[in-house]
C-alpha positions, 0 to 999 in steps of 0.5 A: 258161472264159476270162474276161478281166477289165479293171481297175477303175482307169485309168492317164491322162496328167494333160494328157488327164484335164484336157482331158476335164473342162475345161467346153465352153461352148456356147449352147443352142436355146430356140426350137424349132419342130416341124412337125406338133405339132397332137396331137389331143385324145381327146374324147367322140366317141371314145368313142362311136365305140369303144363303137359298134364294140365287139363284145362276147361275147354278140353273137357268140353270137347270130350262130351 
């Protein structure tokens, strides 16, 4: 069984290990507009509708 293993430490130039963490300013989004951000709402209607279709075990007996 091969395994190559990489070690845990890594060896970085000191002008590259400052240039990864130096901060990035940058300005953030606040106002986003969404298009079709109207969800509907799960309301007693459905529900009624669900139990309207509902078929249950019993009633698919009955149709044999």
């Amino acid at each position: 069984m091969k395994t190559d293993v990489m070690p845990s430490i890594i060896k970085m130039d000191k002008e590259e290990l400052l240039k990864l963490v130096t901060e990035v300013k940058e300005t953030v989004a606040t106002v986003i507009d969404l298009p079709g951000d109207n969800k509907k709402t799960f309301g007693p209607v459905d529900m009624w509708n669900i139990r309207r279709n509902f078929k249950s075990a019993s009633d698919m007996m009955r149709r044999r």
